[in-house]
C-alpha positions in Angstrom: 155.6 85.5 139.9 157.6 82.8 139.8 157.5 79.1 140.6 159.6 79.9 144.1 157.2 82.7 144.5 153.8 80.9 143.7 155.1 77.1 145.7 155.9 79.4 148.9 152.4 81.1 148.6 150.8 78.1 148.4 152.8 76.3 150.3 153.9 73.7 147.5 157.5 72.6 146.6 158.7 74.8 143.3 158.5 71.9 141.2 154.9 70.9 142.4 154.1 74.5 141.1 155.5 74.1 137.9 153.7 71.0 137.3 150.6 72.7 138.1 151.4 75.7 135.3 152.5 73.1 132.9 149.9 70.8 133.3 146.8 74.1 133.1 148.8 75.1 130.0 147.7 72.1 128.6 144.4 72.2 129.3 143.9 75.1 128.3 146.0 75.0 125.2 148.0 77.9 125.7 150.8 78.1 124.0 152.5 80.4 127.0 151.8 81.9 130.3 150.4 84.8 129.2 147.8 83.5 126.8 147.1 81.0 130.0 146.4 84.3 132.5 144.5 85.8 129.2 142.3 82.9 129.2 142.0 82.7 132.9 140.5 86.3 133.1 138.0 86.0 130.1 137.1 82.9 131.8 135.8 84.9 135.1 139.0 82.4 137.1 141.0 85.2 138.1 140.1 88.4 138.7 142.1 91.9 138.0 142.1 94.5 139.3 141.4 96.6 136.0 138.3 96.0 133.4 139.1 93.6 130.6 137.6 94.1 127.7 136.0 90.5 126.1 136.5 89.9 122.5 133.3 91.4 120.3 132.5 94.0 122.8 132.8 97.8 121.9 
C-alpha cells in the first residue's frame, strides 16, 4: 500500500503515515519496508493470511 492508501485507511494525513513507517523502521532496525513487514509477522503483529515459516523450524 502506499502512504495515500494507508493515511486514508486510517484516517491520517500521507505525511503522518510516513512518519509512522519511518519512525517503526527505526525501531525495529529494518533497513526497508519489507524486512519491517518480515519482522512484524515473526513478531505475531500482523497476521497473514498464509503460514510463515519462523527461522530454525523444519
Amino acid at each position: 500500500m502506499s502512504d495515500k492508501q494507508v493515511a486514508r485507511a486510517l484516517g491520517i494525513s500521507d505525511q503522518t503515515a510516513r512518519k509512522h513507517r519511518t519512525h517503526l523502521l527505526g525501531k525495529t532496525a529494518s533497513p526497508n519496508l519489507c524486512a519491517l513487514l518480515h519482522t512484524a509477522v515473526l513478531s505475531g503483529w500482523l497476521n497473514v493470511p498464509f503460514p510463515v515459516a519462523k527461522p530454525g523450524s523444519p
